[in-house]
DRENTORKOL-3810 file (N, C-alpha, C; in nm, 4 decimals):
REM DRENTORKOL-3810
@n.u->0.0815; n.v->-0.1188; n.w->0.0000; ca.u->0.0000; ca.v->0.0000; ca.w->0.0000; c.u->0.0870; c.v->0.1268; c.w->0.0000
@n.u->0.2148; n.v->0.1584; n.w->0.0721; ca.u->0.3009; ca.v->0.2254; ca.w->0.1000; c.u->0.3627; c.v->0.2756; c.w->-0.0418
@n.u->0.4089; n.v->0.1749; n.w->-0.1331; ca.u->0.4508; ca.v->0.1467; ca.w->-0.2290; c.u->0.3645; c.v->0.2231; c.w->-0.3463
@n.u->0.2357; n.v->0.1661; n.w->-0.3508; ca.u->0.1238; ca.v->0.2430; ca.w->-0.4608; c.u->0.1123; c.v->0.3680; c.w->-0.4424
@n.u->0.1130; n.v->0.4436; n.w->-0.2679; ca.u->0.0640; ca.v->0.5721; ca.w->-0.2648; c.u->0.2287; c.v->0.6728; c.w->-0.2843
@n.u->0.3129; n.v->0.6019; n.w->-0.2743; ca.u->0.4013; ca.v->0.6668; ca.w->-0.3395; c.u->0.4612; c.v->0.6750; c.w->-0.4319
@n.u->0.3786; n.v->0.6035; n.w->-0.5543; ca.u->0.4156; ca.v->0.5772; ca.w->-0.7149; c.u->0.2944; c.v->0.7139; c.w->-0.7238
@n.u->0.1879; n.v->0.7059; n.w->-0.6850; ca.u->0.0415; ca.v->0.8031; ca.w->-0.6918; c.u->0.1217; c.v->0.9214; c.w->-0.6746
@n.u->0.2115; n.v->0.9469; n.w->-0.5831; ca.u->0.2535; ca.v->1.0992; ca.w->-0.5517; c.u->0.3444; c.v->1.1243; c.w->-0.6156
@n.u->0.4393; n.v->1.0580; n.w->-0.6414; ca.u->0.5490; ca.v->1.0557; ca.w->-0.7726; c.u->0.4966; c.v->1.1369; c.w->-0.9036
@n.u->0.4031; n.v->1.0620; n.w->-0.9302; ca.u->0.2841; ca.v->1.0278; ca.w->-1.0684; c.u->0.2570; c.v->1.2226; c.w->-1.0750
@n.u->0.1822; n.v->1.2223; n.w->-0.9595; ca.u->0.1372; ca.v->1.3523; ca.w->-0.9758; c.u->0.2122; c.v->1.4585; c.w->-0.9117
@n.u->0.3306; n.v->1.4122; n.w->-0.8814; ca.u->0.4351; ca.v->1.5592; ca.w->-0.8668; c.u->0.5143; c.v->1.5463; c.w->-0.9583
@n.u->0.5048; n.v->1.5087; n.w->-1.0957; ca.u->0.5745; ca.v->1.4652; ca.w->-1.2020; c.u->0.4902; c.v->1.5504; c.w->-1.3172
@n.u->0.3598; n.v->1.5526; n.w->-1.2711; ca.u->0.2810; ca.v->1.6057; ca.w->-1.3990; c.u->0.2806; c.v->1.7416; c.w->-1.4275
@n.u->0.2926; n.v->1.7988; n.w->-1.3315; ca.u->0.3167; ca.v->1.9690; ca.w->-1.3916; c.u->0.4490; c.v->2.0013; c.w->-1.4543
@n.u->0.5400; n.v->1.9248; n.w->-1.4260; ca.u->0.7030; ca.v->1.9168; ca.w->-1.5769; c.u->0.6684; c.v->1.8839; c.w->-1.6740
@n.u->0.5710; n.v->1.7447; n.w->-1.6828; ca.u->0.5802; ca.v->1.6740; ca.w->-1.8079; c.u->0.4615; c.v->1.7931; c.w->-1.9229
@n.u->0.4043; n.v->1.8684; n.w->-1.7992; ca.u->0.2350; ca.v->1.9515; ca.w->-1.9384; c.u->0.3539; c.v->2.1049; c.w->-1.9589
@n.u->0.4715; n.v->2.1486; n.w->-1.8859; ca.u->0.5541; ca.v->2.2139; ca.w->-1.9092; c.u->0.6160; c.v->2.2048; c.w->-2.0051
@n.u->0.6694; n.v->2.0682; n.w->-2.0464; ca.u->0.7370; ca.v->2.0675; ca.w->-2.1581; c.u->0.6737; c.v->2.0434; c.w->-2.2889
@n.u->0.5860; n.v->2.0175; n.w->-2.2490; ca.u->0.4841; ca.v->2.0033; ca.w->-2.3627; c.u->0.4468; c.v->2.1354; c.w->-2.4211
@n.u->0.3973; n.v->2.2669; n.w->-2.3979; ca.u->0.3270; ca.v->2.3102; ca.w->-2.3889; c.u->0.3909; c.v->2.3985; c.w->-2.5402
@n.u->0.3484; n.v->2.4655; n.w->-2.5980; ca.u->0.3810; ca.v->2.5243; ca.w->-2.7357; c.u->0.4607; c.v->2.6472; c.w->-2.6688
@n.u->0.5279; n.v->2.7201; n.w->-2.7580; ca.u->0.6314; ca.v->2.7917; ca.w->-2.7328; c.u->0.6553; c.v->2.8658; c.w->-2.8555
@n.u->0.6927; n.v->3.0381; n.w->-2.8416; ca.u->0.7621; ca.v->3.0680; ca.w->-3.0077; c.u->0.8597; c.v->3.1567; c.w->-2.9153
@n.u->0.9957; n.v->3.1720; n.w->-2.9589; ca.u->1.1029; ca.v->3.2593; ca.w->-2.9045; c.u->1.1472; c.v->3.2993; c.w->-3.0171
@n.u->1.1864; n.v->3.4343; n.w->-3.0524; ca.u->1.2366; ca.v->3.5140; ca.w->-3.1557; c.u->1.4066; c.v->3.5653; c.w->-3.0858
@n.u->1.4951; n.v->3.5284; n.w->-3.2037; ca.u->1.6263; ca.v->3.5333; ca.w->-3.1335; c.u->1.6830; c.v->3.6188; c.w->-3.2901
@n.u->1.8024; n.v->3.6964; n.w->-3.2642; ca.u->1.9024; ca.v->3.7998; ca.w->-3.3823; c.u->2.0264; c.v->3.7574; c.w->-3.3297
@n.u->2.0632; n.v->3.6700; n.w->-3.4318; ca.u->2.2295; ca.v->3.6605; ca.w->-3.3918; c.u->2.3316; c.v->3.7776; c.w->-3.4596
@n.u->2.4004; n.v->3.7771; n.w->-3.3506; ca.u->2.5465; ca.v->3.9036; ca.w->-3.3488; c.u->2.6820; c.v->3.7806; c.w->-3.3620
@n.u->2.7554; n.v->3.9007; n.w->-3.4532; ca.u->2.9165; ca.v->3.8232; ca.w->-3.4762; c.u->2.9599; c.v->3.7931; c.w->-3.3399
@n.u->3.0792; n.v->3.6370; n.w->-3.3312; ca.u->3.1174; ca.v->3.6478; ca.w->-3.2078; c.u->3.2643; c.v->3.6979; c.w->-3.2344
@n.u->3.3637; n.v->3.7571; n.w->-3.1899; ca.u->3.4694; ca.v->3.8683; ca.w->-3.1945; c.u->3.5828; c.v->3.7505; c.w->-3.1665
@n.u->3.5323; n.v->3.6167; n.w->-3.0799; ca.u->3.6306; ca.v->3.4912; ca.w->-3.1291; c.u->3.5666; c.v->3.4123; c.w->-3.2307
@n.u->3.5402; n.v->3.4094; n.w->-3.3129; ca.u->3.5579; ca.v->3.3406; ca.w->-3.4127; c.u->3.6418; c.v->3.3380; c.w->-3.4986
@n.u->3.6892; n.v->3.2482; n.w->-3.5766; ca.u->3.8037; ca.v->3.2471; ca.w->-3.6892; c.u->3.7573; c.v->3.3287; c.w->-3.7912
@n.u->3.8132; n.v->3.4347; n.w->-3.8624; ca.u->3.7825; ca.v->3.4970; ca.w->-3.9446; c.u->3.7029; c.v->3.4446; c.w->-4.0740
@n.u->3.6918; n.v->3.2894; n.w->-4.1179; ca.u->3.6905; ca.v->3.2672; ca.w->-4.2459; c.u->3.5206; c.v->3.2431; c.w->-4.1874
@n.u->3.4571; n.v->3.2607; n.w->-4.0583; ca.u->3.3696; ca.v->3.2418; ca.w->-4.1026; c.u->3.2535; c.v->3.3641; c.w->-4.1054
@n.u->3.3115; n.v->3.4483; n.w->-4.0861; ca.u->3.2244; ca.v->3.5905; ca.w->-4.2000; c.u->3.1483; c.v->3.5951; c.w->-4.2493
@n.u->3.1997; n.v->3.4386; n.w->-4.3976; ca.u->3.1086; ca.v->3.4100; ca.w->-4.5021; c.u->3.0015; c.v->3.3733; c.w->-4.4654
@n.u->2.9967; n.v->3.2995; n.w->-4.3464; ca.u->2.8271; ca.v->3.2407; ca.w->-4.3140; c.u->2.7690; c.v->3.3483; c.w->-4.2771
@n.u->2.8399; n.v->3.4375; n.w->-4.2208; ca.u->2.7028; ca.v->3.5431; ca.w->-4.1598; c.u->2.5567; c.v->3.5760; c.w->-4.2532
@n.u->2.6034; n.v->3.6124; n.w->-4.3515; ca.u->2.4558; ca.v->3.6644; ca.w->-4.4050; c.u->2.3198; c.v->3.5361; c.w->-4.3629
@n.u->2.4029; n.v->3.4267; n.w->-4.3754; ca.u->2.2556; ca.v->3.3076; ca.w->-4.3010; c.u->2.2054; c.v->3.3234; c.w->-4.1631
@n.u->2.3136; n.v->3.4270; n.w->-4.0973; ca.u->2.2918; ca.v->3.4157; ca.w->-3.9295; c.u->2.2256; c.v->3.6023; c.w->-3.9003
@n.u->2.2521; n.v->3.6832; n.w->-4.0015; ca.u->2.1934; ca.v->3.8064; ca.w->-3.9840; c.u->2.0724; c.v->3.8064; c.w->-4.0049
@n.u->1.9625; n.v->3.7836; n.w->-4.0070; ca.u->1.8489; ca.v->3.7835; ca.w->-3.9713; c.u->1.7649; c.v->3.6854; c.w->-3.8731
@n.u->1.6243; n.v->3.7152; n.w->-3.8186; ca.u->1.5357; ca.v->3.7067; ca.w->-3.7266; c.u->1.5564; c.v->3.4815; c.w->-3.7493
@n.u->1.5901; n.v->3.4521; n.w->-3.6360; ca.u->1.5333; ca.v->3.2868; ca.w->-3.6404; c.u->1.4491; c.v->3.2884; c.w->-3.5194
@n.u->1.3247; n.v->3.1994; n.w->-3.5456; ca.u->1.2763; ca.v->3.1654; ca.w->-3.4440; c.u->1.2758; c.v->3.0813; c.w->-3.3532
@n.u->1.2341; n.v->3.0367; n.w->-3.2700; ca.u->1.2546; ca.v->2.8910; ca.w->-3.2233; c.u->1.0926; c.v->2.8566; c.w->-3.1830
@n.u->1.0593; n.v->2.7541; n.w->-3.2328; ca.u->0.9252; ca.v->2.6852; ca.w->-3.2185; c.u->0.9110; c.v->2.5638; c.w->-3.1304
@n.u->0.8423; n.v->2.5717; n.w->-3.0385; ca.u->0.8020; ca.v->2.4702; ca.w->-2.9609; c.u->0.6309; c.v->2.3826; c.w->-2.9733
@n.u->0.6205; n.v->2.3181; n.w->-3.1195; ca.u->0.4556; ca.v->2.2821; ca.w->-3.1356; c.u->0.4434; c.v->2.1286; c.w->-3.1053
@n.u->0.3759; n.v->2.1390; n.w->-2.9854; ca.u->0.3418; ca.v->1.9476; ca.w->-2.9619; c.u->0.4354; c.v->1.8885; c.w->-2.9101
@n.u->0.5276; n.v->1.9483; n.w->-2.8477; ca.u->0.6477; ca.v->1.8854; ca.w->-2.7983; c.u->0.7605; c.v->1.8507; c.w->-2.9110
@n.u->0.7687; n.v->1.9103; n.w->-3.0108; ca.u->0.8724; ca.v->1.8914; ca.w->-3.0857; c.u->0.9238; c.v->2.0479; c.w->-3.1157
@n.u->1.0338; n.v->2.1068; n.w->-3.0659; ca.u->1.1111; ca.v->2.2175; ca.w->-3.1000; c.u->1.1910; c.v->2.1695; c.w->-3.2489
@n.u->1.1859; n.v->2.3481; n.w->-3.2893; ca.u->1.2436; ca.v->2.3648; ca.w->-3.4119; c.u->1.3160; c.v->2.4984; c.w->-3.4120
@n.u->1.4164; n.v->2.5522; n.w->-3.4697; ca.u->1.4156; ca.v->2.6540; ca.w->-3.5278; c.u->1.4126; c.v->2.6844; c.w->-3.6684
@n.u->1.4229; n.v->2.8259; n.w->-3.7472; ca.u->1.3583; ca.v->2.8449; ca.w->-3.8305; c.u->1.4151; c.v->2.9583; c.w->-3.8537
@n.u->1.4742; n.v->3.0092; n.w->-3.9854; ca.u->1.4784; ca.v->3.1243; ca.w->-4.0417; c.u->1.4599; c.v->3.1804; c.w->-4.1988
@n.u->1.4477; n.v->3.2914; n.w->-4.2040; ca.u->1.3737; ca.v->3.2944; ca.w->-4.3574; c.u->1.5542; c.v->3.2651; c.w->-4.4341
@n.u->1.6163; n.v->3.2063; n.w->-4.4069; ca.u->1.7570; ca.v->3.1755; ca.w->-4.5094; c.u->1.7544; c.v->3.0422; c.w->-4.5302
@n.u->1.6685; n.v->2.9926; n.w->-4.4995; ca.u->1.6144; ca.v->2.8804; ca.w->-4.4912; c.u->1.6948; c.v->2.7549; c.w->-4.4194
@n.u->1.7100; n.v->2.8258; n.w->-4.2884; ca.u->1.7470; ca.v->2.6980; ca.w->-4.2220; c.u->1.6480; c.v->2.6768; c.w->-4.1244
@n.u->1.6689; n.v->2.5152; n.w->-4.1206; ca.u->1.5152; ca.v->2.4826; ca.w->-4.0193; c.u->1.6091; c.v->2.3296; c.w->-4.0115
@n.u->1.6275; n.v->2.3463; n.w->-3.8396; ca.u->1.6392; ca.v->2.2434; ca.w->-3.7841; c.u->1.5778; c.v->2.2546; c.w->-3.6750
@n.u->1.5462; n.v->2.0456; n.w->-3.6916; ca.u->1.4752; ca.v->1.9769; ca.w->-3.5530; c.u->1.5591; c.v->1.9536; c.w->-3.4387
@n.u->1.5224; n.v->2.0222; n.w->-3.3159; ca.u->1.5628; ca.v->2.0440; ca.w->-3.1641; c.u->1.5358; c.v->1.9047; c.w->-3.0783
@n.u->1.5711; n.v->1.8532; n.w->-3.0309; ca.u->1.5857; ca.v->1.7382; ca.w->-2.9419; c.u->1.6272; c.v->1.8338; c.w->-2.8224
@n.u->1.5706; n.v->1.7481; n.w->-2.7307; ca.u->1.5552; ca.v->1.7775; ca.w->-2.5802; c.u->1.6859; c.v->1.7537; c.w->-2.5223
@n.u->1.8281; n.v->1.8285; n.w->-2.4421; ca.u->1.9328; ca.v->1.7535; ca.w->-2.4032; c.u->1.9247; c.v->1.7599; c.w->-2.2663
@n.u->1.8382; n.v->1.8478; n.w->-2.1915; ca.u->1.8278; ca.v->1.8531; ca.w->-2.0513; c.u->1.6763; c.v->1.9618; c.w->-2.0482
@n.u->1.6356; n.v->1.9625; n.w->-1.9312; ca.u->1.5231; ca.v->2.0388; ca.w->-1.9169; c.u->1.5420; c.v->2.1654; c.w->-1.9958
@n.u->1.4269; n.v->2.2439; n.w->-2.0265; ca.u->1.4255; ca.v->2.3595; ca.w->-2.0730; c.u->1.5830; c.v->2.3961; c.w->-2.2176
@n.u->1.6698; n.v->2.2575; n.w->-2.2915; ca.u->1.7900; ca.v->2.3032; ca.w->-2.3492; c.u->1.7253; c.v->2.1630; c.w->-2.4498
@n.u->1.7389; n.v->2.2602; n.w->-2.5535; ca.u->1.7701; ca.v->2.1729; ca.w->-2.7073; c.u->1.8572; c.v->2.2120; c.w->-2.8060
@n.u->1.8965; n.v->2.0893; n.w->-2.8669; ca.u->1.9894; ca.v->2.0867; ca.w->-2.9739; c.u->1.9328; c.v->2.0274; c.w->-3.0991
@n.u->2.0502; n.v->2.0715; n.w->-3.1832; ca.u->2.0307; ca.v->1.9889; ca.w->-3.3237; c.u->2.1589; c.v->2.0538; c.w->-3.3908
@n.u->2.1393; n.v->2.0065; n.w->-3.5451; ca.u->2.2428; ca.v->1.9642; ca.w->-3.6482; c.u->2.1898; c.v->2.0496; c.w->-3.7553
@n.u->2.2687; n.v->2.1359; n.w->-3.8464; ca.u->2.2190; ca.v->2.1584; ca.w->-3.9800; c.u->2.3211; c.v->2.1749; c.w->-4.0758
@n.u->2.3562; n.v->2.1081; n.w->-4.1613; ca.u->2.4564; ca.v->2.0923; ca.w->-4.2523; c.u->2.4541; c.v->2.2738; c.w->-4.3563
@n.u->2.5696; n.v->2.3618; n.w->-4.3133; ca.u->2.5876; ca.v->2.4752; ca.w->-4.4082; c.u->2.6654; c.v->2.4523; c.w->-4.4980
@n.u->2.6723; n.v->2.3565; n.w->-4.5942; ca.u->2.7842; ca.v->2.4101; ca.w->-4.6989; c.u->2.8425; c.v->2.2829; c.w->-4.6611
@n.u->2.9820; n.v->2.3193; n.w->-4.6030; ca.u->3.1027; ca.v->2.1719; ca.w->-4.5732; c.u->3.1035; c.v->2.2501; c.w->-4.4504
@n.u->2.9900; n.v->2.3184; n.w->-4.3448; ca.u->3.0382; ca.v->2.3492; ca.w->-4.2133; c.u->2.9042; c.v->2.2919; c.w->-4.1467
@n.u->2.9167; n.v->2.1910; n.w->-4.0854; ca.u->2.7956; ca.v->2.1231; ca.w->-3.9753; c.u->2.7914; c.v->2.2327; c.w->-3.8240
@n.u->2.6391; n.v->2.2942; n.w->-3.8470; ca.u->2.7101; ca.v->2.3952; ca.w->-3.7420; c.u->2.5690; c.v->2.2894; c.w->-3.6311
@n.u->2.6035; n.v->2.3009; n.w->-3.4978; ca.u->2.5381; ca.v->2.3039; ca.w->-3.3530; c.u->2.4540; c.v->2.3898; c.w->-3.3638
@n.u->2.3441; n.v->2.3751; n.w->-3.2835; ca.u->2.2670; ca.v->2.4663; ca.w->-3.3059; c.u->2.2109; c.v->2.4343; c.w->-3.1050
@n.u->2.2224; n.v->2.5483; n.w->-3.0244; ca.u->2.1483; ca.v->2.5131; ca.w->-2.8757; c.u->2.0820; c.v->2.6257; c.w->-2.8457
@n.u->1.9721; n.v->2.6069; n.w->-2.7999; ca.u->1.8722; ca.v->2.6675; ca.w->-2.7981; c.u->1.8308; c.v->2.6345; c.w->-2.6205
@n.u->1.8394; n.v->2.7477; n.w->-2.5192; ca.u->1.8459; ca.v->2.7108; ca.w->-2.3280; c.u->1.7741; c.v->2.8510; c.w->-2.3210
@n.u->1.6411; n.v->2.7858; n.w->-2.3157; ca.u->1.4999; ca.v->2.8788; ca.w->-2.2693; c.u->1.4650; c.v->2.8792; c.w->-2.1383
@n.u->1.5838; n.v->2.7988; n.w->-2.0578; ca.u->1.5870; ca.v->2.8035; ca.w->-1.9443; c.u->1.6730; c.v->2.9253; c.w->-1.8417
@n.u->1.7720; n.v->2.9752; n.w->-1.9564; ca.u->1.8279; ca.v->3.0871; ca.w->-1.8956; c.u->1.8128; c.v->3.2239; c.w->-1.9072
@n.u->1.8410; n.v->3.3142; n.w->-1.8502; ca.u->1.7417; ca.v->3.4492; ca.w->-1.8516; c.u->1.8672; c.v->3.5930; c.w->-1.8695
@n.u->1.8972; n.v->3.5894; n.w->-2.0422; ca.u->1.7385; ca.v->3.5727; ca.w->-2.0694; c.u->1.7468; c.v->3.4695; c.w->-2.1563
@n.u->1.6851; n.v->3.4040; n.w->-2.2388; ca.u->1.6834; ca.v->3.2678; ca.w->-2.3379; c.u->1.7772; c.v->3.2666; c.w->-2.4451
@n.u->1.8822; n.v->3.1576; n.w->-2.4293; ca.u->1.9859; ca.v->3.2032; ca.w->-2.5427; c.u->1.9777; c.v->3.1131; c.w->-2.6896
@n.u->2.0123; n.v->3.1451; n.w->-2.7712; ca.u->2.0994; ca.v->3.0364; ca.w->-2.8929; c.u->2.1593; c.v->3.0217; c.w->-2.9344
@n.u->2.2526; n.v->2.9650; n.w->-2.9598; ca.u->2.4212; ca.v->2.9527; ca.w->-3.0029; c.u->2.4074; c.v->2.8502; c.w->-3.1037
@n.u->2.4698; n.v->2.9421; n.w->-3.2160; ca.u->2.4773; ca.v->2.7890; ca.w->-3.3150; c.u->2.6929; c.v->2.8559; c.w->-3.3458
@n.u->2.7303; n.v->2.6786; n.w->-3.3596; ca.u->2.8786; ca.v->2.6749; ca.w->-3.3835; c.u->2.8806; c.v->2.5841; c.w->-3.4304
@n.u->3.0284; n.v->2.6282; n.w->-3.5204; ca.u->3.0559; ca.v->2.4493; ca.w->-3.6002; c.u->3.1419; c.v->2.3433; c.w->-3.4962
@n.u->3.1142; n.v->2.2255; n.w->-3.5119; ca.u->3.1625; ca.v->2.0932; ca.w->-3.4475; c.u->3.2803; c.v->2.1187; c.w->-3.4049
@n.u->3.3587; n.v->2.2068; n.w->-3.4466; ca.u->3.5092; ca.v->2.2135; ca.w->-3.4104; c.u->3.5282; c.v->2.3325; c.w->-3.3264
@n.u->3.3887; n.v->2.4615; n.w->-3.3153; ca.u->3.4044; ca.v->2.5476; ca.w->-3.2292; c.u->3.4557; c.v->2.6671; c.w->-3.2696
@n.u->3.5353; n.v->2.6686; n.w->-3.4369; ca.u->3.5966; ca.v->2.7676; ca.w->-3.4709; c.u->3.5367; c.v->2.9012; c.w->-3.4634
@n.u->3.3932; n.v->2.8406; n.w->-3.5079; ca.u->3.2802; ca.v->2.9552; ca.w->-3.5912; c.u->3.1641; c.v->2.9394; c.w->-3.4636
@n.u->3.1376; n.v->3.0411; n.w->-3.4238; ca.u->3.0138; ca.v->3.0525; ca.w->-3.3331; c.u->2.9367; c.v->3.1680; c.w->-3.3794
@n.u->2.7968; n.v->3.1851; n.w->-3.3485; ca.u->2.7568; ca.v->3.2762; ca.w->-3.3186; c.u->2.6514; c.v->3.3006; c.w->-3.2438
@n.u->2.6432; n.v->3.4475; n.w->-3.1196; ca.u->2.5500; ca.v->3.4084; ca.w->-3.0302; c.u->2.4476; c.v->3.4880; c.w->-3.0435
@n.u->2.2505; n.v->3.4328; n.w->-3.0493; ca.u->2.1644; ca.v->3.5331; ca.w->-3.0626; c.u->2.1312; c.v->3.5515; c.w->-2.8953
@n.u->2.0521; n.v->3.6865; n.w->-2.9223; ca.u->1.9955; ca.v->3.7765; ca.w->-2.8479; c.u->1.8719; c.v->3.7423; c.w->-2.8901
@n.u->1.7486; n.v->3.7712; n.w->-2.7854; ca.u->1.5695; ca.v->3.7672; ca.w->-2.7869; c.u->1.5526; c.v->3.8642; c.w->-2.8429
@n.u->1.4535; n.v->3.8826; n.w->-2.9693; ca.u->1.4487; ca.v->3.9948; ca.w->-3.0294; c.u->1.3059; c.v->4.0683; c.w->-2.9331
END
């Protein structure tokens, strides 16, 4: 009995995270040059100078920008998602932590050379 009523309280002190993460979401982010980055990557900026969003519909995050990048966000810890989007011959990171204040996104390539960090528009 001990056992059931504390799977029951588990159960339901569990449920207000799980309708949290669920819940739809839109965050508007403007990425700025980062001042360490390797110079050669410049060239990507014009994909990173304008408005991306980040979408949270049904429990699946995305971001999104009119340069047409749109990658799918996977969950890596509460309130922090990632993903992958192939630019060219540069695979950049893409993290998206709506958990910190104020909500950031950083997309960089695999090797770290090239970053850049947005601001909430």
């Amino acid at each position: 009995m001990l056992v059931k009523r504390t799977a029951i309280l588990a159960l339901v002190g569990l449920m207000p995270f799980a309708a949290a993460a669920q819940q739809d979401a839109e965050v508007k982010f403007w990425f700025k040059e980062n001042p360490n980055s390797i110079s050669g990557c410049i060239q990507a900026d014009s994909a990173f100078t304008r408005e991306h969003t980040f979408r949270m519909v049904n429990g699946q995050a995305e971001i999104k920008s009119a340069g047409g990048i749109d990658v799918k966000l996977k969950p890596i810890r509460p309130n922090v998602y990632q993903g992958t989007f192939n630019l060219g011959r540069m695979n950049l990171i893409y993290t998206a932590d709506l958990g910190a204040t104020p909500p950031t996104l950083v997309a960089q390539s695999q090797d770290g050379g090239c970053k850049w960090n947005a601001v909430k528009a």
